[in-house]
Backbone bond lengths (Angstrom), bond angles and torsions (degrees), N, CA, C in turn:
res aa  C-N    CA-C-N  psi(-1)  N-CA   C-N-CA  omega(-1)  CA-C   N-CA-C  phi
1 X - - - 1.459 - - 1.531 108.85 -
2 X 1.322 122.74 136.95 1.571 123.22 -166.97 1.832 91.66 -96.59
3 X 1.336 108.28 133.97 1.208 129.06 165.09 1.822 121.65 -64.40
4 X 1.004 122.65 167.94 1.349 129.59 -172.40 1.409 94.27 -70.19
5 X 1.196 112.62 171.33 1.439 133.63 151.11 1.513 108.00 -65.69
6 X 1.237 111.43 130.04 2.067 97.23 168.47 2.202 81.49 -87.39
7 X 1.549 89.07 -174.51 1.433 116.46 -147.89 1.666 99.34 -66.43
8 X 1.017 129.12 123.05 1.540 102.49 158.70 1.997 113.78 -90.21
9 X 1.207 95.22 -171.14 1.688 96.50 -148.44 1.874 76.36 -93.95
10 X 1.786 108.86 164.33 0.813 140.36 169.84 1.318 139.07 -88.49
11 X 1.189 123.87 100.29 1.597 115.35 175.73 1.309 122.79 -110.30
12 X 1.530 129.12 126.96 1.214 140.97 170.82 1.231 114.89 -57.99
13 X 1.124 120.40 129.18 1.630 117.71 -171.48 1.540 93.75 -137.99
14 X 1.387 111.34 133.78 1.458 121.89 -175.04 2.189 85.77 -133.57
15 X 1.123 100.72 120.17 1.235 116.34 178.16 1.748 129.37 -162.45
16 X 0.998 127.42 158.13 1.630 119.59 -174.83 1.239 105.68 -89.91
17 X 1.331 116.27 157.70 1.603 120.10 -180.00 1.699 114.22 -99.80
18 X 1.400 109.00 134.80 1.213 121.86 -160.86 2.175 99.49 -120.25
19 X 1.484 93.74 103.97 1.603 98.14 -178.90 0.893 113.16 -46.74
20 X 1.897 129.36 -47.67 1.476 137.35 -155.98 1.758 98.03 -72.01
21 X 1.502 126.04 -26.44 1.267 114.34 171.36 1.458 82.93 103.11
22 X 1.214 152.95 -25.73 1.406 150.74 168.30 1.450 124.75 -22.30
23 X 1.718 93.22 -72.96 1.443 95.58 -155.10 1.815 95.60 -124.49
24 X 1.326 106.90 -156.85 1.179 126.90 169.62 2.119 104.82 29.83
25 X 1.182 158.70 -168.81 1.240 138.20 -59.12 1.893 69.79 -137.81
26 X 1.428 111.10 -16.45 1.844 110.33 178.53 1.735 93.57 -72.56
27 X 1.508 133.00 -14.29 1.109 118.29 -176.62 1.742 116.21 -123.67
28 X 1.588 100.05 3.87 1.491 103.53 172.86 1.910 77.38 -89.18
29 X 1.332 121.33 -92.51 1.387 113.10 -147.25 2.053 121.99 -13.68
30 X 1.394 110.11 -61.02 1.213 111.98 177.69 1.781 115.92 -70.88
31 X 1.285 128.13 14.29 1.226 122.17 178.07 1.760 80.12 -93.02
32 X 1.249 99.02 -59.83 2.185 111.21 -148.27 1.361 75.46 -42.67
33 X 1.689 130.15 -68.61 1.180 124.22 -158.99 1.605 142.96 -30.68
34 X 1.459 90.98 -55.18 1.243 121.06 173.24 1.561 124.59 -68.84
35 X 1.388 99.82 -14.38 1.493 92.31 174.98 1.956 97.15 -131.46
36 X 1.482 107.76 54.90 1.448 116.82 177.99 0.846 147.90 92.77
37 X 1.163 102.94 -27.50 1.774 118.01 -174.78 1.592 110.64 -96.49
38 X 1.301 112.46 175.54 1.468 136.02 177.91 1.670 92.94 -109.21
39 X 1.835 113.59 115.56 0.760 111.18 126.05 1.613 165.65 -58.60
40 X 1.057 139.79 87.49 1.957 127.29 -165.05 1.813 93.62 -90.18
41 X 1.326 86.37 122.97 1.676 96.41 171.53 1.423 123.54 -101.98
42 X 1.339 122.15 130.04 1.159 114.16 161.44 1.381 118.00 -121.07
43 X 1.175 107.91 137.42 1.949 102.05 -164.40 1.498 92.56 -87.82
44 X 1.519 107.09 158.52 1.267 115.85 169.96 1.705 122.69 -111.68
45 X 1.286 99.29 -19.70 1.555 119.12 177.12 1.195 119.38 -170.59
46 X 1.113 118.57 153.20 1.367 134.66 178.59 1.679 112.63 -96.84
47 X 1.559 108.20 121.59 1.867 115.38 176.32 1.271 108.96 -101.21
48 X 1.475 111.99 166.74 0.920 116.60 162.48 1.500 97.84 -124.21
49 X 1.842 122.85 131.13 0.880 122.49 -151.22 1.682 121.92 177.76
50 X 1.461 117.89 115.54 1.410 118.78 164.14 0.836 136.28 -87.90
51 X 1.256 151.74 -153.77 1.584 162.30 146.80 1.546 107.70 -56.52
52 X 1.243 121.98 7.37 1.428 115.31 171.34 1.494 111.37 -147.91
53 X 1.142 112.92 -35.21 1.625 101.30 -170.84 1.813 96.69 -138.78
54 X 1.853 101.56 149.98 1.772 78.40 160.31 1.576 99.23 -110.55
55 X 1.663 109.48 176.83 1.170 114.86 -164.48 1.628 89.75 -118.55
56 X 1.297 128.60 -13.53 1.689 111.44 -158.96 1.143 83.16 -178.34
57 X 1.737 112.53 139.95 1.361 128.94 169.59 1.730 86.77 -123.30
58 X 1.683 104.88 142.77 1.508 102.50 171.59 1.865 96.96 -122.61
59 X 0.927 122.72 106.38 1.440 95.03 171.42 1.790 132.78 -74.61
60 X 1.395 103.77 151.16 1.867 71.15 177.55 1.600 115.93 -105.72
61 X 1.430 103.80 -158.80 1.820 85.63 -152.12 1.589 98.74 -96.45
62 X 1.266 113.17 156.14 1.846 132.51 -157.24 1.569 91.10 -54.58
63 X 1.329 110.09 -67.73 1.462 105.83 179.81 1.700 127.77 -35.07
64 X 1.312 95.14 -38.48 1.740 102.29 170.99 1.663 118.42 -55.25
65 X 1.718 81.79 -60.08 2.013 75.11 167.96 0.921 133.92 -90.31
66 X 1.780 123.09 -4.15 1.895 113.07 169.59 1.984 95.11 -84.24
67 X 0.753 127.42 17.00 1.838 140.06 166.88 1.525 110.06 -90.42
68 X 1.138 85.91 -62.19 2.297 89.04 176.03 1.300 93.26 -79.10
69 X 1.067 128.43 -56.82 1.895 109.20 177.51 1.348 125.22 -25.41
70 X 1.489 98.52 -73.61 1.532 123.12 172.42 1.696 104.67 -27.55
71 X 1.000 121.92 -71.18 1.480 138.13 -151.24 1.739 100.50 -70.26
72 X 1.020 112.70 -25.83 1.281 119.35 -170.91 1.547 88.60 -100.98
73 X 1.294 137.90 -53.47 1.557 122.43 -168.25 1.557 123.31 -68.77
74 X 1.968 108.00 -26.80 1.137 111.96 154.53 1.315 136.36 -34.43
75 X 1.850 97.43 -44.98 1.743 95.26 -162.97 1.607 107.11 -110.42
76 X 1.247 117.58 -6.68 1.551 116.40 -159.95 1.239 101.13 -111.10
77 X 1.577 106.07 164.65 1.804 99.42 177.01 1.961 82.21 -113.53
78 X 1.792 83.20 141.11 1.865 77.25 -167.24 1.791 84.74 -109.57
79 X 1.101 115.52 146.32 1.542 124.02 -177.30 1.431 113.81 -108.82
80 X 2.234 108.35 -18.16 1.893 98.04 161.47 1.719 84.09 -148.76
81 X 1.211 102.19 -141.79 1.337 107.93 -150.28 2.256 68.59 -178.82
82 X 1.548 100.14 129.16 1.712 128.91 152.00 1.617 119.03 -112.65
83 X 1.436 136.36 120.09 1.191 104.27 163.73 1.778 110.73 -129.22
84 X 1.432 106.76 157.65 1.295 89.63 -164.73 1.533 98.20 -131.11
85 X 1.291 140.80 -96.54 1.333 138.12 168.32 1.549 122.82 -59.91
86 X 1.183 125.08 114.17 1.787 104.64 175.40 1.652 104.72 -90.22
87 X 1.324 119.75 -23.61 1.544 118.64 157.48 2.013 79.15 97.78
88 X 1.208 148.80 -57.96 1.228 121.54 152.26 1.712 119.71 -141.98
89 X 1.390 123.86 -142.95 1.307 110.68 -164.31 1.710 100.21 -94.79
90 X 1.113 127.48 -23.86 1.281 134.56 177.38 1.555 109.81 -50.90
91 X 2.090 118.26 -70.88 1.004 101.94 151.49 2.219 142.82 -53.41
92 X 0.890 98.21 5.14 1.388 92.43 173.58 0.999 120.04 -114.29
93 X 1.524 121.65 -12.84 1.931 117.40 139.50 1.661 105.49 -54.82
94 X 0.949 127.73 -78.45 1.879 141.56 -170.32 1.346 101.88 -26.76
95 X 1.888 118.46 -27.86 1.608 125.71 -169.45 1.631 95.48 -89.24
96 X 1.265 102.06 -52.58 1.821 107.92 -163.73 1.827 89.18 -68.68
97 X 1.271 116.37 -22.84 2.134 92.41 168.87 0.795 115.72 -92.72
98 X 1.417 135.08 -3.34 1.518 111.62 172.02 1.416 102.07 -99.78
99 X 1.526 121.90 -4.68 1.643 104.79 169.63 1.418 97.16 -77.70
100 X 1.159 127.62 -68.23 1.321 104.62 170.49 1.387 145.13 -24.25
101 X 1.060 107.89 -15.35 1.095 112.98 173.65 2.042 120.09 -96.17
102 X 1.594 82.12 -28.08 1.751 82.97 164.86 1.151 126.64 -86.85
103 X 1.596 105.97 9.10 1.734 101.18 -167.13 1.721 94.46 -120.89
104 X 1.378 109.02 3.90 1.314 112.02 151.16 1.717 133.23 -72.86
105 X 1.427 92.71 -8.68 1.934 104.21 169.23 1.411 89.20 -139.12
106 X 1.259 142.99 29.02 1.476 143.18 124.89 1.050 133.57 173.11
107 X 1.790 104.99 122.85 1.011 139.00 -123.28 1.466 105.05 -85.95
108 X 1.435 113.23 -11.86 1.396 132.47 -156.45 1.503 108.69 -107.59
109 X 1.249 93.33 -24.12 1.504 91.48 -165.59 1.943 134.87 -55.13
110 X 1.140 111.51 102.37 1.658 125.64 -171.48 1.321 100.76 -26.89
111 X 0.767 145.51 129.70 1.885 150.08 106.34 1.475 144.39 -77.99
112 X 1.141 116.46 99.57 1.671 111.13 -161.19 1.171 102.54 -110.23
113 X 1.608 110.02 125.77 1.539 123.56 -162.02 1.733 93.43 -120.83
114 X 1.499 83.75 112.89 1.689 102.43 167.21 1.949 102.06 -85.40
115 X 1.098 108.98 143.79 1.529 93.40 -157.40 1.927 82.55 -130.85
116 X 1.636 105.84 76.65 1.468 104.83 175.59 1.280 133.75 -63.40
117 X 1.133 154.62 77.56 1.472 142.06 -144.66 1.959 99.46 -88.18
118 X 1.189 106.98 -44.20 1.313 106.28 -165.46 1.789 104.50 -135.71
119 X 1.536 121.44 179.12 1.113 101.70 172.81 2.023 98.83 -118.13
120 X 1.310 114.78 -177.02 1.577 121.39 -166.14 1.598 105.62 -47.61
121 X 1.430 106.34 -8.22 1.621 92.33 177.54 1.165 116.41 -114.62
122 X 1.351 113.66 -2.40 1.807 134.62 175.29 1.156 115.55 101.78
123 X 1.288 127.24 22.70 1.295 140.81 -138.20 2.451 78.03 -104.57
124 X 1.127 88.84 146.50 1.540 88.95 -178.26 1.249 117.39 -125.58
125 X 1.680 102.84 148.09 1.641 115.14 -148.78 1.455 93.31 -113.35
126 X 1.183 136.84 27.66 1.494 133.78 171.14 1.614 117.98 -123.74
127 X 1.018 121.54 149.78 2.033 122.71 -179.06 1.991 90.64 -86.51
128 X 1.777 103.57 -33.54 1.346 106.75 176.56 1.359 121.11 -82.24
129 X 1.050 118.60 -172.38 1.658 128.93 156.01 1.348 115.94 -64.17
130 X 1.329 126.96 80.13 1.406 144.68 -166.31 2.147 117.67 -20.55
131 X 1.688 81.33 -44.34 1.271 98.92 -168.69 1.294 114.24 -88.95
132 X 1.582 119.42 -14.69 1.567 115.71 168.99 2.062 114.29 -111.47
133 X 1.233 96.16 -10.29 1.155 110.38 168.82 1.996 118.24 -56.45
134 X 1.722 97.49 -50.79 1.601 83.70 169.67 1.737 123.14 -119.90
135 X 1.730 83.54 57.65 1.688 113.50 164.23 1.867 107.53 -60.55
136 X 0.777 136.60 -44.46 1.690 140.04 -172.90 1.501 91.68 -66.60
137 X 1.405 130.17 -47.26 1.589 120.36 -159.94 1.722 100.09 -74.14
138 X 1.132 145.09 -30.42 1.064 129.55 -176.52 1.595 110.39 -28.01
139 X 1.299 107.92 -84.71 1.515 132.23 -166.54 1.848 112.22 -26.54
140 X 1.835 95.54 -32.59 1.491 95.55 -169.07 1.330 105.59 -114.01
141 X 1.584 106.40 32.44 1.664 91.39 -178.74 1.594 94.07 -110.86
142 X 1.370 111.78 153.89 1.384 118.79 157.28 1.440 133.43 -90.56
143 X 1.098 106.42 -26.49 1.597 111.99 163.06 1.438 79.42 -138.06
144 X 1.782 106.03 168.90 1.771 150.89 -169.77 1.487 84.33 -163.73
145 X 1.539 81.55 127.75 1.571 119.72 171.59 1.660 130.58 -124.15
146 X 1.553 106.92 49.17 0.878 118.87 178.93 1.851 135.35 -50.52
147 X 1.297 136.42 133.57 1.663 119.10 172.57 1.487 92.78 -80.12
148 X 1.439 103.70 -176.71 1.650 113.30 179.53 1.727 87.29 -78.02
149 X 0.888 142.48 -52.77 1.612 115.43 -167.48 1.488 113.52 -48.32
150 X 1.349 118.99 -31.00 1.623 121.18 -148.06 1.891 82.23 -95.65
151 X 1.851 115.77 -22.55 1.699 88.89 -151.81 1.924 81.37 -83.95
152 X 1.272 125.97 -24.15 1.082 120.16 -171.87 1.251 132.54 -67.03
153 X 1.611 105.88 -30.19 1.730 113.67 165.13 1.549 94.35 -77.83
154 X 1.187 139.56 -48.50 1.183 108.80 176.41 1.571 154.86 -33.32
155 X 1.803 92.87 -55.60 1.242 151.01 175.01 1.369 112.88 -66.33
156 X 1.552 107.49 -80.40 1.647 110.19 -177.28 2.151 74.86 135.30
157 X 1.425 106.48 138.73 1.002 102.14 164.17 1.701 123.55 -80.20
158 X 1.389 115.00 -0.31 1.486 113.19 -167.20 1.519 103.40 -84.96
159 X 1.091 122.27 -20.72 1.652 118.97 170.21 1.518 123.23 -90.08
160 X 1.359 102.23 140.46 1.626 109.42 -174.07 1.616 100.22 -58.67
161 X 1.245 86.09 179.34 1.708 109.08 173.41 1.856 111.69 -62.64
162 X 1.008 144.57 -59.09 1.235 151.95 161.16 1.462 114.41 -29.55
163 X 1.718 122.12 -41.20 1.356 129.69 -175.20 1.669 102.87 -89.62
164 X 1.638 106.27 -36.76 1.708 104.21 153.82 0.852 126.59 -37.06
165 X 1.531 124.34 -77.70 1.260 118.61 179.37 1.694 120.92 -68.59
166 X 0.885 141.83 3.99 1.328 147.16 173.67 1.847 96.14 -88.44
167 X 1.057 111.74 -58.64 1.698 99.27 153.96 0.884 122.68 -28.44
168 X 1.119 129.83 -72.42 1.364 133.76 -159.92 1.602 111.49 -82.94
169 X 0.978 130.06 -14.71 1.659 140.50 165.31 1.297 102.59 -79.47
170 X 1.208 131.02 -40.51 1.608 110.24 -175.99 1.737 97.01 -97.80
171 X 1.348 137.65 36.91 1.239 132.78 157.28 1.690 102.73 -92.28
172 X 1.573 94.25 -23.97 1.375 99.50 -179.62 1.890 110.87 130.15
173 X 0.996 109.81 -10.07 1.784 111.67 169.86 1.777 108.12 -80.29
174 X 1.682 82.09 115.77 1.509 89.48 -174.50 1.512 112.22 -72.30
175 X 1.242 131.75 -43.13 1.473 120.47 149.16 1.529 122.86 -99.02
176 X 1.741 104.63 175.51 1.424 119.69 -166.37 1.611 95.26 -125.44
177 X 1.588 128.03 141.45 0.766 138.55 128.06 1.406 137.51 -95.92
178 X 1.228 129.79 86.17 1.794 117.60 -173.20 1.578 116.21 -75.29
179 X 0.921 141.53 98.22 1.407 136.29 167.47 1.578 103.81 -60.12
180 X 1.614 90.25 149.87 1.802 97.14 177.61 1.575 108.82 -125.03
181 X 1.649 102.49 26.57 1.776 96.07 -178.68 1.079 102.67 -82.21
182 X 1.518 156.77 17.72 1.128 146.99 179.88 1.480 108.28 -117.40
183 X 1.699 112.23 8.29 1.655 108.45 -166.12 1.655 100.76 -92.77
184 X 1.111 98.64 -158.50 1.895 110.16 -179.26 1.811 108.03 -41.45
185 X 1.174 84.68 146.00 1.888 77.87 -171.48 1.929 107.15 -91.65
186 X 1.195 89.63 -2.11 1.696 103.00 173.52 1.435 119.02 -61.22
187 X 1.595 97.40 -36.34 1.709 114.62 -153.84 1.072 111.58 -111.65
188 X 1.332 129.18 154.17 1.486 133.82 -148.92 1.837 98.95 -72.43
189 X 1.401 124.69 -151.43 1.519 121.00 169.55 1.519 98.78 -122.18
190 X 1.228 120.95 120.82 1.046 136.30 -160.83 1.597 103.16 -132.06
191 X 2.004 97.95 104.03 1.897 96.65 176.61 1.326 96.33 -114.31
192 X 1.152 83.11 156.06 1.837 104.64 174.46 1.291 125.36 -120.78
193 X 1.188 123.53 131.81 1.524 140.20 173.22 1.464 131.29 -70.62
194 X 1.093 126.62 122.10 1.731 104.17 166.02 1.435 86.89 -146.50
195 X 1.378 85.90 155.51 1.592 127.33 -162.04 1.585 112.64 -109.66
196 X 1.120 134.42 161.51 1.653 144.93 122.06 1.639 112.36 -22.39
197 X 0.943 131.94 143.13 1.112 139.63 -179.71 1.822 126.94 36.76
198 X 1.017 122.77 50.08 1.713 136.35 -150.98 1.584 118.22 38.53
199 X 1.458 109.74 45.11 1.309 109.47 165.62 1.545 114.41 -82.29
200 X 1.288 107.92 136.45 1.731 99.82 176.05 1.831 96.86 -147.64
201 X 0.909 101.37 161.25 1.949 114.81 159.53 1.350 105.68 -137.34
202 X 1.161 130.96 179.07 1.719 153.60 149.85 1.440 107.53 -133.39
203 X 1.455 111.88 146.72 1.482 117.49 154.68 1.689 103.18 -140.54
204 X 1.104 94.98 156.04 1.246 121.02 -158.50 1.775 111.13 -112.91
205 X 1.694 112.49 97.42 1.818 100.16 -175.21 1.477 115.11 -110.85
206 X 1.168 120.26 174.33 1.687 120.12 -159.12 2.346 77.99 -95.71
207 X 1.259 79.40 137.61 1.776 88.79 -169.15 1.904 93.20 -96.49
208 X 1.401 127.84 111.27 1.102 159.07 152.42 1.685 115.64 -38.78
209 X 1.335 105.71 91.87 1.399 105.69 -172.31 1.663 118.94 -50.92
210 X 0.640 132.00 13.89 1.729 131.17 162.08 1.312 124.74 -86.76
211 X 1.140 128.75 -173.66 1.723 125.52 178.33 1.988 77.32 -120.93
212 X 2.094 95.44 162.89 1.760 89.04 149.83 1.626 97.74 -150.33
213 X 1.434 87.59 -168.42 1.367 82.63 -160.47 2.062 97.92 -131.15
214 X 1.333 87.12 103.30 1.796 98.56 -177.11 1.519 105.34 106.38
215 X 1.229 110.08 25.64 1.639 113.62 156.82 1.115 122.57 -50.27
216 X 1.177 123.80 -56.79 1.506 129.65 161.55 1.208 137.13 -36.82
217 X 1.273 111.08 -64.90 1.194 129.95 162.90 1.834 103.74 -36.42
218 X 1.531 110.31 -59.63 1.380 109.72 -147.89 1.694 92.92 -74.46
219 X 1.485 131.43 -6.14 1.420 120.36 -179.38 1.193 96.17 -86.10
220 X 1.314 127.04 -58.96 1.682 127.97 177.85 1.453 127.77 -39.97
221 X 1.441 111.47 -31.42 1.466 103.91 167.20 1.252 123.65 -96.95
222 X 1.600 114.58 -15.76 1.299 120.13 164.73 1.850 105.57 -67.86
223 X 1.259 117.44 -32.68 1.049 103.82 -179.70 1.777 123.22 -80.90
224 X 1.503 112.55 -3.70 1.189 119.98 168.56 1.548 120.17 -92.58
225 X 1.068 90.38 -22.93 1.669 104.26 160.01 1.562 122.93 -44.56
226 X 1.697 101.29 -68.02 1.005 133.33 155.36 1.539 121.90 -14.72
227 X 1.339 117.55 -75.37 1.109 125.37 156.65 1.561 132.69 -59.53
228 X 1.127 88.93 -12.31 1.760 79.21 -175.58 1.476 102.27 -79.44
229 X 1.499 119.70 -28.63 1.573 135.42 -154.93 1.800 88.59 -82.10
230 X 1.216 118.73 -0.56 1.597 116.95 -176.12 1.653 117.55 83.29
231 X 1.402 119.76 29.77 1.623 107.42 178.63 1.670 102.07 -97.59
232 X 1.175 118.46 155.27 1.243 117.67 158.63 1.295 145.18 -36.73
233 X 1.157 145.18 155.17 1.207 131.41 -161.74 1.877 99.68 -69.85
234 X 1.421 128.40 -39.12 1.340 127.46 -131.09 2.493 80.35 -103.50
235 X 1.366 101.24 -46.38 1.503 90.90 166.59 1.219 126.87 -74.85
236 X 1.508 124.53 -19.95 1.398 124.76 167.69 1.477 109.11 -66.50
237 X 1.381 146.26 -36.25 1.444 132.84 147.21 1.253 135.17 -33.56
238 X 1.728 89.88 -40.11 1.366 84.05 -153.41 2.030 93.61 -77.10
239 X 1.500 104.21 -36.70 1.210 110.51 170.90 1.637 124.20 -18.20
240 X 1.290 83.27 -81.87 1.727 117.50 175.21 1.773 112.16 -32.50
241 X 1.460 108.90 -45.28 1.184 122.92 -161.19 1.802 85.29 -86.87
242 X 0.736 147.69 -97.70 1.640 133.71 147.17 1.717 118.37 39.20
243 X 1.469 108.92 -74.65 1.175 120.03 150.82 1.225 144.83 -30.07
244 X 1.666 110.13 -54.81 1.185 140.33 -162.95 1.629 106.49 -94.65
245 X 1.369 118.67 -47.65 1.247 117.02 157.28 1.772 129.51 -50.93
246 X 1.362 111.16 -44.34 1.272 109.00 139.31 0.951 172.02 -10.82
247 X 1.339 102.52 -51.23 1.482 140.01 -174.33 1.827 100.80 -94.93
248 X 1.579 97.77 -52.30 1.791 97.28 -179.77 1.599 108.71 -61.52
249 X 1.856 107.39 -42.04 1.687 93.47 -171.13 1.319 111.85 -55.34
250 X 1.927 122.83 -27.76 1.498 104.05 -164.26 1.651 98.85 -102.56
251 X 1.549 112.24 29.32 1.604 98.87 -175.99 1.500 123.29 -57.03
252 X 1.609 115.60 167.75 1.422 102.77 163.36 1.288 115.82 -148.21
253 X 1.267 124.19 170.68 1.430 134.32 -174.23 1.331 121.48 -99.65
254 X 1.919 117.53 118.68 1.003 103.24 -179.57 1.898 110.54 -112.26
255 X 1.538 107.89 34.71 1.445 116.91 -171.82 1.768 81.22 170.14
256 X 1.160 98.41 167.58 1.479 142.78 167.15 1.132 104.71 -65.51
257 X 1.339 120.45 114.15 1.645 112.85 171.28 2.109 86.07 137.63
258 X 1.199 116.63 -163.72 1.504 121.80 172.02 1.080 114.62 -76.33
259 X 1.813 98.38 145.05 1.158 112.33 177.17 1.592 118.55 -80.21
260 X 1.472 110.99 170.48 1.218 125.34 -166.10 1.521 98.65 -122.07
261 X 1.910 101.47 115.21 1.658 101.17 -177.96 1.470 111.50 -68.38
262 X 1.202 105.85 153.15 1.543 133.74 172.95 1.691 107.26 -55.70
263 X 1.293 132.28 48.32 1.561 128.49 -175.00 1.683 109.43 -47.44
264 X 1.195 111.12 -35.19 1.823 129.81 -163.86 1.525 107.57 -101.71
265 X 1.406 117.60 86.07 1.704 93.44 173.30 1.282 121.74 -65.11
266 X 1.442 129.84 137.07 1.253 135.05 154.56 1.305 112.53 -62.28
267 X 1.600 125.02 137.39 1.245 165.95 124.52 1.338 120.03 -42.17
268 X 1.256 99.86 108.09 1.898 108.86 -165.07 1.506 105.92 -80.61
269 X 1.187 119.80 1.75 1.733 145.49 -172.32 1.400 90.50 -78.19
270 X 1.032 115.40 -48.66 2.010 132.69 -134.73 1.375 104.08 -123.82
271 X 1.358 134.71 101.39 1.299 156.88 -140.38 1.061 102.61 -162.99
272 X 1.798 131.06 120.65 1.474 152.91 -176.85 1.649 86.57 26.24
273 X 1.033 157.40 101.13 1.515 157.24 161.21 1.231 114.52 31.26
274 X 1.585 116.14 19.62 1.735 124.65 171.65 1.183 111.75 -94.56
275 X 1.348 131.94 127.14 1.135 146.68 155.08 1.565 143.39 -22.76
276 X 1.120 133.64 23.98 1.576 131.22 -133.82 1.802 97.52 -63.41
């Protein structure tokens, strides 16, 4: 007789909802999943939105989500914390207090802040000014997972990658992730690490001639995943990135426009709910 599952670990995911199933909290849930964990979602806004452009960000109101927060932080033991859209600056104070508030009974606890400003066509995910709107989350993130578009409006594009992330560490993010899928389309994808005390890595991936749509997203929650399961900050990347590459080689298209990574492998066993 096969035994239960024991528990897998919990991650809080505060993200916007994406109809097309693409991006945002339709592509955190099946990452956390898939690599162990229990996602808890709390949406932050509602889009309107395809595989190419969005048309309408609605956010919903702070009280709504420090309410589903609440209820979920009461009863669960949460092991990370993902965040992805706050939809404006109001909700992304309401986010940075209730992490605060969980890192007041633990102190440790990971948070990896994908810090979306826009989506691949520039199309923008805030009612605010994207980029000063999730000013409060710095302080409580543990890693920022910025692309080069997002570290440069942040940043200023005139500084290298090294002076990026040194930005972004003295806002208060104890690590840096730079993604390089948004750089020259010549050149491989090249992310970069920085650490506490001059720790850094790079890895270097073969760049996949397609565009997709919730790439980001799907490294960030794989990478909160990651952490929740207990790996280090510097193998939980590298993990994640593992994953995430993955996911783009077997992506697929359900319209014209970007593809949608493969988060779920299919099982060649397991066909329309038939058995092979």
């Amino acid at each position: 007789m096969s035994s239960y599952r024991s528990s897998p670990p919990c991650v809080l995911v505060f993200s916007g909802s994406d109809p097309s199933g693409g991006a945002g909290m339709q592509a955190d849930i099946p990452a956390i999943s898939a690599l162990g964990c229990h996602p808890l979602s709390v949406p932050t806004a509602l889009t309107v939105q395809d595989n190419v452009s969005v048309f309408a960000v609605h956010p919903l109101d702070a009280e709504l989500i420090r309410h589903q927060a609440q209820v979920l932080i009461d009863r669960f033991d949460i092991r990370a914390v993902k965040l992805g859209i706050a939809g404006n600056r109001r909700n992304a104070e309401t986010i940075a207090d209730l992490i605060v508030q969980l890192r007041a009974r633990q102190p440790d606890l990971p948070v990896v802040f994908d810090p979306v400003l826009a989506n691949g066509k520039g199309d923008q995910l805030s009612t605010d000014d994207a980029a000063l709107a999730i000013e409060s989350l710095y302080a409580v993130a543990t890693v920022i997972t910025p692309n080069l578009n997002e570290a440069n409006r942040l940043c200023g594009s005139e500084h290298a990658p090294e002076q990026q992330a040194a930005i972004l560490m003295q806002r208060g993010c104890e690590h840096v992730l730079l993604k390089g899928g948004h750089g020259p389309q010549q050149q491989d994808v090249v992310n970069r690490w920085f650490g506490p005390a001059g720790a850094f890595a790079s890895w270097s991936w073969s760049r996949l001639p397609d565009e997709f749509h919730g790439s980001g997203c799907t490294l960030a929650a794989a990478l909160s995943a990651q952490l929740a399961r207990g790996l280090g900050m510097r193998a939980a990347i590298e993990a994640a990135q593992q994953y995430c590459q993955y996911a783009l080689e077997t992506s697929y298209a359900i319209a014209a426009g970007q593809r949608i990574p493969n988060r779920v492998p299919l099982y060649d066993k397991y066909i329309a709910g038939e058995q092979k």
